[in-house]
C-alpha positions in Angstrom: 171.1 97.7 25.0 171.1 93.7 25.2 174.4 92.1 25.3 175.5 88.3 24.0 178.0 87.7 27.0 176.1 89.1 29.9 178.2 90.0 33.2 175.1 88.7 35.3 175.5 85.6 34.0 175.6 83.0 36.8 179.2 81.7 36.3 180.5 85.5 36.7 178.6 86.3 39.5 180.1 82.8 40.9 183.5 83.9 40.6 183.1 87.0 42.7 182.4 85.7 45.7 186.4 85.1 45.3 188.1 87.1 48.2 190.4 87.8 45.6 191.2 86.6 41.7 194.1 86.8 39.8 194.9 89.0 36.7 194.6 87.5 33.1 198.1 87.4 32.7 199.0 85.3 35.6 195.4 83.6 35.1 197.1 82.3 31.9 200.1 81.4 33.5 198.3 80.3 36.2 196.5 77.5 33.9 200.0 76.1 32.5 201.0 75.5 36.4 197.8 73.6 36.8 198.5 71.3 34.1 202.0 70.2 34.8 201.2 70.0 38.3 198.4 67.7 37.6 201.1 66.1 35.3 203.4 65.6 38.0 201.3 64.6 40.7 199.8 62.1 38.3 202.7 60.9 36.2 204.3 58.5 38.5 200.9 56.5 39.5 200.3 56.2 36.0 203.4 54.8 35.0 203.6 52.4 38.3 199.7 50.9 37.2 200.4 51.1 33.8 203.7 48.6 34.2 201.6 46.7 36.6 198.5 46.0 33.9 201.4 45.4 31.3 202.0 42.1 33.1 198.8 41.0 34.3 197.5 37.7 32.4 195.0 39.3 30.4 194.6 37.6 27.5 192.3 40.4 25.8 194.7 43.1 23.9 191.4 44.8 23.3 190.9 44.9 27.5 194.1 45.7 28.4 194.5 48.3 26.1 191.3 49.9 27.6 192.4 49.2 30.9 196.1 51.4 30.5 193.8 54.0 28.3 191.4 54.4 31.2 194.4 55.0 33.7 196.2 57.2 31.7 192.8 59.5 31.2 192.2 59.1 34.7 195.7 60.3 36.5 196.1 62.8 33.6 193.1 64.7 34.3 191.5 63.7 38.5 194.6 65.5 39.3 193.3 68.9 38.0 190.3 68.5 39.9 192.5 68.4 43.1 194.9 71.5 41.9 192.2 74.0 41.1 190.4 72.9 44.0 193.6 74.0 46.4 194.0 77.0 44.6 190.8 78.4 44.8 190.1 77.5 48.5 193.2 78.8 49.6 194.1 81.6 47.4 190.9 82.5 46.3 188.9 82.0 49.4 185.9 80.0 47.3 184.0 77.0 47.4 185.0 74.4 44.2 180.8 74.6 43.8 181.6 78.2 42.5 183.3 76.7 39.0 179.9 76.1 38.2 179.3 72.9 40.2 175.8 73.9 41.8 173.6 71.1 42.4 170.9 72.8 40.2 169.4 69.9 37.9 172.8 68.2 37.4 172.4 65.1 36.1 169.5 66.2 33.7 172.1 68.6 32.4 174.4 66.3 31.8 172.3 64.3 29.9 171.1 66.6 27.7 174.7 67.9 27.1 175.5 64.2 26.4 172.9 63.5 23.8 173.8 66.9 22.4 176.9 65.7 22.2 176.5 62.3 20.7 174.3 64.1 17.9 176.1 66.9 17.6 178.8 64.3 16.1 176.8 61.7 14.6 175.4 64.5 12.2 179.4 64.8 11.2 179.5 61.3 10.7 176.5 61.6 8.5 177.5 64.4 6.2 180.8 62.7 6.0 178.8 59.7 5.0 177.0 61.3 2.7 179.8 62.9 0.9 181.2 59.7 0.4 184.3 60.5 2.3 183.6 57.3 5.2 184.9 53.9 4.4 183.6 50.9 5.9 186.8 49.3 7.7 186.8 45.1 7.6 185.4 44.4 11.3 188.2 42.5 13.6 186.7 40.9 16.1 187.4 41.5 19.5 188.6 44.8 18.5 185.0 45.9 16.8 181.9 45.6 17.3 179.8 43.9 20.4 182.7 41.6 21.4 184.5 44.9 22.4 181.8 46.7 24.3 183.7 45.7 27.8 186.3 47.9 26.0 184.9 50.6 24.9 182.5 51.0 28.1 186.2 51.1 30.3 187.3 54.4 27.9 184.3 55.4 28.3 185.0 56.1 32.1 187.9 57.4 31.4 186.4 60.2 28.7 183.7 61.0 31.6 186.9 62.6 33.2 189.1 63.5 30.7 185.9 66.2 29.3 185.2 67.5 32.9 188.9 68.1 33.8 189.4 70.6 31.0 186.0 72.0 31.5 187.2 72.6 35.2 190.3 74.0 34.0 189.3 76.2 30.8 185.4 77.1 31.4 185.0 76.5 35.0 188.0 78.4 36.4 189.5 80.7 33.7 186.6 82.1 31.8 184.9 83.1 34.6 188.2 84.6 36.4 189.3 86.3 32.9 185.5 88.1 32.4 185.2 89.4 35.8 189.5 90.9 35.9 188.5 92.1 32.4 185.4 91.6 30.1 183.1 88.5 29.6 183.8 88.7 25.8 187.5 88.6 26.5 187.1 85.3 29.1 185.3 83.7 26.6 187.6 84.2 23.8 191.0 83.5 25.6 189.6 80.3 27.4 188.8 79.6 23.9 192.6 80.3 22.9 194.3 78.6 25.6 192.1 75.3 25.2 193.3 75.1 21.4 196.7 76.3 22.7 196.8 72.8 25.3 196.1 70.6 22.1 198.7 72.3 20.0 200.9 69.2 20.7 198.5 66.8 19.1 200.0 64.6 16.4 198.7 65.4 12.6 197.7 69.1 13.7 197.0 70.8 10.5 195.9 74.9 10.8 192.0 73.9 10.2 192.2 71.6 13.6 193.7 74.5 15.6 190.9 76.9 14.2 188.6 74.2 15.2 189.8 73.1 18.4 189.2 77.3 19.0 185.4 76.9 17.8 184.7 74.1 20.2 186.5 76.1 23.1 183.8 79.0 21.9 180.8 77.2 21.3 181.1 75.2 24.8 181.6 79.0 26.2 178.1 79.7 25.2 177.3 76.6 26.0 178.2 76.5 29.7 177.0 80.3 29.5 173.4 79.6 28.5 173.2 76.4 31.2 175.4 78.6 33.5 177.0 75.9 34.9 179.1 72.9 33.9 177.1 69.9 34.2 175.9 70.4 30.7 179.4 70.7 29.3 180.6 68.2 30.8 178.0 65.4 29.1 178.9 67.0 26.3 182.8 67.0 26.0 182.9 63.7 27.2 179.8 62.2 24.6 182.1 64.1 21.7 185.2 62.3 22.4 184.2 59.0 23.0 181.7 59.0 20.2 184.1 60.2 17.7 186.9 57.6 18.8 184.9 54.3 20.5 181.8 54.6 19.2 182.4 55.3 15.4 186.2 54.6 15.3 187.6 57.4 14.4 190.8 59.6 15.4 190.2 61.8 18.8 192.4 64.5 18.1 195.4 63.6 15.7 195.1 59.9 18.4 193.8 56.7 17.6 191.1 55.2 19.3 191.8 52.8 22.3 190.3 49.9 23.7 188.0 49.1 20.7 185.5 50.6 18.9 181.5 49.5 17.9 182.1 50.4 14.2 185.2 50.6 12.2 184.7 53.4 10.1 187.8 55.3 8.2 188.2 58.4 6.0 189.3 59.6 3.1 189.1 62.1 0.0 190.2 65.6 0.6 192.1 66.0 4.3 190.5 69.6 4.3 187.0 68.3 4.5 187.3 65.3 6.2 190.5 65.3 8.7 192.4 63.4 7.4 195.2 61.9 10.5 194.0 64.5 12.4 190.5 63.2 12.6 187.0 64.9 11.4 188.3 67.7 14.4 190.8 68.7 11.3 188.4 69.1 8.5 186.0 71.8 7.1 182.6 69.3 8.1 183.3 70.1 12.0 184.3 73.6 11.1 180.6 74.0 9.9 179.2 72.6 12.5 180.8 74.3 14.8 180.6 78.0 13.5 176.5 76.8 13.5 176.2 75.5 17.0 177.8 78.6 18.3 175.6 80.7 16.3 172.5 79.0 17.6 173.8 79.1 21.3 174.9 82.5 20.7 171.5 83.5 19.7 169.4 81.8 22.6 172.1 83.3 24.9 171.5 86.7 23.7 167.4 86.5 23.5 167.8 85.4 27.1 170.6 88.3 27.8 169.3 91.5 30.2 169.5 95.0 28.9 173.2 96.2 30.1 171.9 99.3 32.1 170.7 97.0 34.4 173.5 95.0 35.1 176.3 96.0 37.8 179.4 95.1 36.1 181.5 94.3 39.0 185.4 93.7 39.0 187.3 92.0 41.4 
């Protein structure tokens, strides 16, 4: 019999070459440490270059607000890299490549994952659109358009690491650890939880953006699954945020977009459908999308899947 979330899979058998790997529990636990470390070890050369930008003579609000956006994604999230890393190596006994980092077609992965990812949310834009639910916002130059491409090009460095960090963090390291202490299903499923759990603190969090924030944790599951690795994910996350908020302007997450935007688009009509504060992430368009790009991953995954007889399902 053929299962959807196969034990062979490539990110499983990565994680057992671990000398050892923690139990779920303390896997959980493990992730919150890894966050306000990364928090901590970040925090102060974030404040320090953020005072320092604050009284540079840049004239450009639209520049400097891209500047402090790009620092604050960057030392919120390089730090991760650097905690996992000393985990695994020294508790662990691993290579970082084992997160699913091989150097297997990386960069065509991550460009697929990032056009994925740009259409993936340009089809919410659409339906939105079509719907009626998008208003065209009057364009304020520098802060729209071409004049802010300098802008929006600077957060778009800082979304390149903001994605990967928690795909380190939730897909690279806990899935994988989770599926082979317990089940696959189960590291799937709780990576899921925990990511939505991590943006519970969101502003404008309504019940449909947690349920979605849980459906992008589980379609880029099966996403990393099927590529089994990162690279694609990665392309991905990163294309998804910075489309949503500095490409078509709208809230990433419950946050405003910094550092301009090409279009100004807003919303409106009913904050079910279309997000309302929260952003599209908070309405019933991205839940759609979502429950259908996990289906179709889902399905390839499982055509792909080997029968489960011939599959040692090893545990650490």
């Amino acid at each position: 019999m053929k299962v959807l979330i196969d034990p062979s899979n490539r990110m499983f058998v990565l994680a057992r070459q671990a000398r050892r790997l923690p139990p779920v529990w303390a896997a959980i636990l493990l992730t919150m440490a890894f966050v306000l470390g990364a928090g901590i070890i970040g925090g102060i050369p974030a404040l320090i270059l953020a005072a320092v930008v604050a009284r540079l003579p840049i004239t450009d609000p639209v520049l400097r607000s891209a500047i402090q956006q790009f620092i604050l994604l960057f030392f919120s999230f390089v730090p991760i890299f650097f905690v996992i890393w000393a985990w695994v190596s020294l508790y662990e006994k691993r290579p970082f490549w084992t997160l699913g980092l091989e150097n297997n077609h990386a960069i065509p992965r991550y460009i697929r994952g990032f056009l994925i990812g740009i259409i993936m949310f340009a089809v919410v834009v659409g339906v939105l659109g079509m719907f009626g639910y998008l208003t065209g916002e009057p364009n304020i130059p520098p802060i729209q358009g071409l004049p802010a491409l300098a802008g929006i090009l600077i957060v778009g460095l800082g979304w390149v690491i903001q994605g990967p960090g928690e795909e380190v963090l939730c897909r690279g390291w806990l899935m994988p650890v989770i599926g082979v202490r317990s089940r696959p299903w189960m590291g799937v499923v709780l990576s899921a939880v925990v990511f939505a759990f991590y943006h519970s603190l969101n502003p404008n969090l309504n019940l449909l953006a947690l349920l979605n924030l849980t459906l992008f944790g589980l379609f880029i599951a099966l996403y990393v699954l099927f590529d089994e690795g990162l690279w694609g994910a990665f392309g991905l996350h990163t294309a998804w945020n910075w489309a949503q908020g500095n490409i078509f302007g709208l809230p990433v997450s419950g946050t405003e977009p910094a550092g301009g935007t090409l279009v100004n688009l807003g919303l409106r009509g009913p904050a079910w459908f279309s997000g309302g504060a929260f952003g599209p992430e908070g309405g019933a368009v991205v839940t759609f999308l979502l429950l259908i790009a996990a289906l179709v991953t889902g399905l390839l995954l499982y055509n792909r899947s080997r029968p489960l007889s011939s599959v040692s399902d090893l545990q650490v």
